[in-house]
VEXDREN-988273 format. One line per field, with one value per residue (C-alpha): residue number from 1; residue in three letters; y, x, z. Coordinates in nm, 3 decimals, decimal comma. Each point is the difference from the previous one (the first is absolute). Layout:
BEGIN
num	NUM/... $
residu	ALA/... $
y	Y/... $
x	X/... $
z	Z/... $
This chain:
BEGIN
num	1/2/3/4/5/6/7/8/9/10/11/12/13/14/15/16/17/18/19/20/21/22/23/24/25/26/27/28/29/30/31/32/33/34/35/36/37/38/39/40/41/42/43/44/45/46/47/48/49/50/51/52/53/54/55/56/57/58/59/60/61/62/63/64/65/66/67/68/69/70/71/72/73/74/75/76/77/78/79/80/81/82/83/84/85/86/87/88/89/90/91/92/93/94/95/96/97/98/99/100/101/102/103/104/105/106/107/108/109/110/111/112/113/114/115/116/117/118/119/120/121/122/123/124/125/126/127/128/129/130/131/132/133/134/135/136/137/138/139/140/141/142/143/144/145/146/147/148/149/150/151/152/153/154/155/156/157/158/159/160/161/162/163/164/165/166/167/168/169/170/171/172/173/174/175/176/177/178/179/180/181 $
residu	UNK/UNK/UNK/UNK/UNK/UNK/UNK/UNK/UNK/UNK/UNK/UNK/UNK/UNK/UNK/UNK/UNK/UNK/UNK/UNK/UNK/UNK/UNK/UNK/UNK/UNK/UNK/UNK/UNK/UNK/UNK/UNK/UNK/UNK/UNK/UNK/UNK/UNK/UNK/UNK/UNK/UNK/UNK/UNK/UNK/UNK/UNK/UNK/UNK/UNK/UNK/UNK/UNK/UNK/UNK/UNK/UNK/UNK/UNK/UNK/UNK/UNK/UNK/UNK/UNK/UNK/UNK/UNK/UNK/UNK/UNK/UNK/UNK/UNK/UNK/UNK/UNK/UNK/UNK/UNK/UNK/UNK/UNK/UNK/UNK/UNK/UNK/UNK/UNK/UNK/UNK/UNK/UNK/UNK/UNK/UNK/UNK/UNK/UNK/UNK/UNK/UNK/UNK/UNK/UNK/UNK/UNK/UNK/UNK/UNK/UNK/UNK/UNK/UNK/UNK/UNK/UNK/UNK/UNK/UNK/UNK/UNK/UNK/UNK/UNK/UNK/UNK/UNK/UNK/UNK/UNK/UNK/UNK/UNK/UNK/UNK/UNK/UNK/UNK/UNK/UNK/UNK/UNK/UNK/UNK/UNK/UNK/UNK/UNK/UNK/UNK/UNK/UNK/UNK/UNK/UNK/UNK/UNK/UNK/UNK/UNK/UNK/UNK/UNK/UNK/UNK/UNK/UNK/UNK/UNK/UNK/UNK/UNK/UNK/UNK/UNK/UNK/UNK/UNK/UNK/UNK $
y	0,000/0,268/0,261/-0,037/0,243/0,022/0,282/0,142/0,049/0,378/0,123/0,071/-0,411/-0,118/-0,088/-0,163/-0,201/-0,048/-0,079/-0,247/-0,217/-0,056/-0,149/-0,256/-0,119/-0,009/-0,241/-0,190/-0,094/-0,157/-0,177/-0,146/-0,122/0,256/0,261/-0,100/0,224/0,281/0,177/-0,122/0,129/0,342/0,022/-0,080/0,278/0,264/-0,144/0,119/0,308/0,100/-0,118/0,199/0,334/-0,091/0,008/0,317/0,181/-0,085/0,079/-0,407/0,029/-0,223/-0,215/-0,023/-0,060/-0,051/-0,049/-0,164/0,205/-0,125/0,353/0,179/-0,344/-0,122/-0,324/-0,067/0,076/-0,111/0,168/-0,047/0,067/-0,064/-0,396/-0,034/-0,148/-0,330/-0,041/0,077/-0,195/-0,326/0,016/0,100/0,389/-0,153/0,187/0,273/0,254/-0,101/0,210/-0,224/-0,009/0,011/0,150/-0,260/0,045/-0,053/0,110/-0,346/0,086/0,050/-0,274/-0,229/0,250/0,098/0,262/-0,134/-0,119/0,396/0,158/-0,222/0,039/0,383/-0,051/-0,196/0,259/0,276/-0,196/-0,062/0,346/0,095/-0,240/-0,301/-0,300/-0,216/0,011/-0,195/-0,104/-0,197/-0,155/-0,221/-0,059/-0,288/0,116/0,231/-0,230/-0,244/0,314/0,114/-0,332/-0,041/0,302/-0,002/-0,344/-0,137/0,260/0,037/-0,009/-0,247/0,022/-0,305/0,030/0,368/0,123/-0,301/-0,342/-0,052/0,414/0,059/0,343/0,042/0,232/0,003/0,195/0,126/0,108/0,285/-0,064/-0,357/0,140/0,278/-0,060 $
x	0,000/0,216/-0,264/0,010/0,206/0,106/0,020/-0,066/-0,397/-0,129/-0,212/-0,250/-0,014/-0,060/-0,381/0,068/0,294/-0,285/-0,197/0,231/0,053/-0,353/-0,001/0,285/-0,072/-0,341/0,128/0,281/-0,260/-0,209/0,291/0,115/-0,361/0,004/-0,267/-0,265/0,258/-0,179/0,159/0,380/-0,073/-0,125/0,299/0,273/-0,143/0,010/0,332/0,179/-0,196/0,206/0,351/-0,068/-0,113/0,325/0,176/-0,136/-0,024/0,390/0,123/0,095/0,225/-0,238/-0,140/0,111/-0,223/0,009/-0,269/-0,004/-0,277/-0,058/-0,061/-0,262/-0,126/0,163/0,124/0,222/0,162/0,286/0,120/0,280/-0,029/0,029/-0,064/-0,355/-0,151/-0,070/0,359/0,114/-0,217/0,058/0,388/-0,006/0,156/0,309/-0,095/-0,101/0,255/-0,028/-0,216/-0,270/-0,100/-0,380/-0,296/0,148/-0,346/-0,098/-0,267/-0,222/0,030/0,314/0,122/0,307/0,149/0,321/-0,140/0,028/0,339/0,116/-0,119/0,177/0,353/-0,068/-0,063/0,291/0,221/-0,158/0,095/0,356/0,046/-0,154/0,287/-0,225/0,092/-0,298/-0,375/-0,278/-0,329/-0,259/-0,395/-0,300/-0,124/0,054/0,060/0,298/0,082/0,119/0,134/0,254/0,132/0,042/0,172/0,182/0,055/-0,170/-0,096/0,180/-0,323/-0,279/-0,281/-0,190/-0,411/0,075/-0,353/-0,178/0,025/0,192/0,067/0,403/0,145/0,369/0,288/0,307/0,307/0,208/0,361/-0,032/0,299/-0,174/-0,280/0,145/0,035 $
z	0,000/-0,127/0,120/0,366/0,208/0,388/0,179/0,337/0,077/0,034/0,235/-0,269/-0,078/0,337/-0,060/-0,296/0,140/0,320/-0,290/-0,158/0,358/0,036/-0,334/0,048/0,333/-0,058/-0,300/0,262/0,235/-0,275/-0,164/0,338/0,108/0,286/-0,139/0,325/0,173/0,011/0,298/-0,073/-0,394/0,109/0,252/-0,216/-0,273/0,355/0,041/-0,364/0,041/0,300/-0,171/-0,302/0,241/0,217/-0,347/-0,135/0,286/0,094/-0,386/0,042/0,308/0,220/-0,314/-0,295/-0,301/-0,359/-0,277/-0,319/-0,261/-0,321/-0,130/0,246/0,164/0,301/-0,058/0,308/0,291/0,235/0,311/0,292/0,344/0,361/0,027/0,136/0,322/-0,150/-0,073/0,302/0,203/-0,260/0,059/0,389/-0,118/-0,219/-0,287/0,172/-0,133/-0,340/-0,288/-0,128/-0,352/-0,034/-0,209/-0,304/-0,211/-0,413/-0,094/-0,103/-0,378/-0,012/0,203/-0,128/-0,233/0,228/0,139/0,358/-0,070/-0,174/0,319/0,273/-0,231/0,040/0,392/-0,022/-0,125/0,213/0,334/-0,141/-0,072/0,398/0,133/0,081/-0,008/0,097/0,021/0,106/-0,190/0,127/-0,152/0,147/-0,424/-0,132/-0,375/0,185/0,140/-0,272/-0,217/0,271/0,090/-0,352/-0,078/0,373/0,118/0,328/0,229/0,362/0,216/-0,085/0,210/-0,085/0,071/0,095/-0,137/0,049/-0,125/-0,331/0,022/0,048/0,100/-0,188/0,084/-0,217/0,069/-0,297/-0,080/-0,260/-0,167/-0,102/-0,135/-0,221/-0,329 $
């Protein structure tokens, strides 16, 4: 897709980037069985909400986002940040001081053409060029699931039954200089 661009996100975007999450996890829950969830939906949409304001309203000091737009359309996003509350209660605070690489959405149309995989090599290269040398990324889906340890080998936390029967939790801790391309 030689017409998709990343860039930062403006505050002028925000409610279609708002806009955008809705869509895809609205999608994510339905793809991974889990769109009864009502509650835990509507919280994880609240959720990117507040990374994208902590983003804007901190120029990307506090979060750090990027979107993919296929023209005007938002297409998808990625963002790094302080590792989240799930993380550090899964691995007892070890990855504590470690950014975490989250927000890792395509839009459902224009899934499985790279555009995940363009935005994470530009996160990449942003964290080597802040001087880090690790990060943390963690998912409860299923699809995720089976796309990261693909791309990043087993991860270090497994948390078998960790939403319910058959429902893991994974964590995976990363060098960045074996990711970067």
């Amino acid at each position: 897709m030689d017409n998709i661009t990343i860039s930062r996100p403006n505050t002028e975007e925000a409610e279609l980037i708002n806009e955008f999450f809705k869509i895809v996890l609205i999608d994510t829950f339905k793809r991974n069985g889990i769109e009864d969830l009502a509650d835990t939906l509507a919280e994880e949409i609240k959720d990117k909400r507040k990374c994208l304001n902590e983003d804007i309203e901190s120029n990307g000091r506090d979060r750090y986002f990027l979107i993919a737009k296929d023209n005007d359309k938002i297409v998808g996003s990625i963002e790094y940040g302080p590792s989240n509350d799930l993380i550090y209660s899964c691995t007892n605070g070890e990855l504590k001081d470690l950014v975490e690489i989250g927000t890792v959405f395509v839009h459902p149309d224009y899934q499985n053409k790279e555009i995940g995989s363009k935005m994470l090599n530009e996160i990449f290269q942003r964290l080597r060029e802040e001087g880090i040398e690790e990060f943390c990324f963690d998912s409860g889906y299923k699809k995720a699931q089976k796309t990261w340890s693909k791309m990043f080998g087993s991860p270090e936390y497994h948390l078998k039954d960790f939403w319910g029967k058959g429902a893991d939790h994974m964590v995976w801790r990363i060098k960045v200089q074996d990711v970067l391309k």
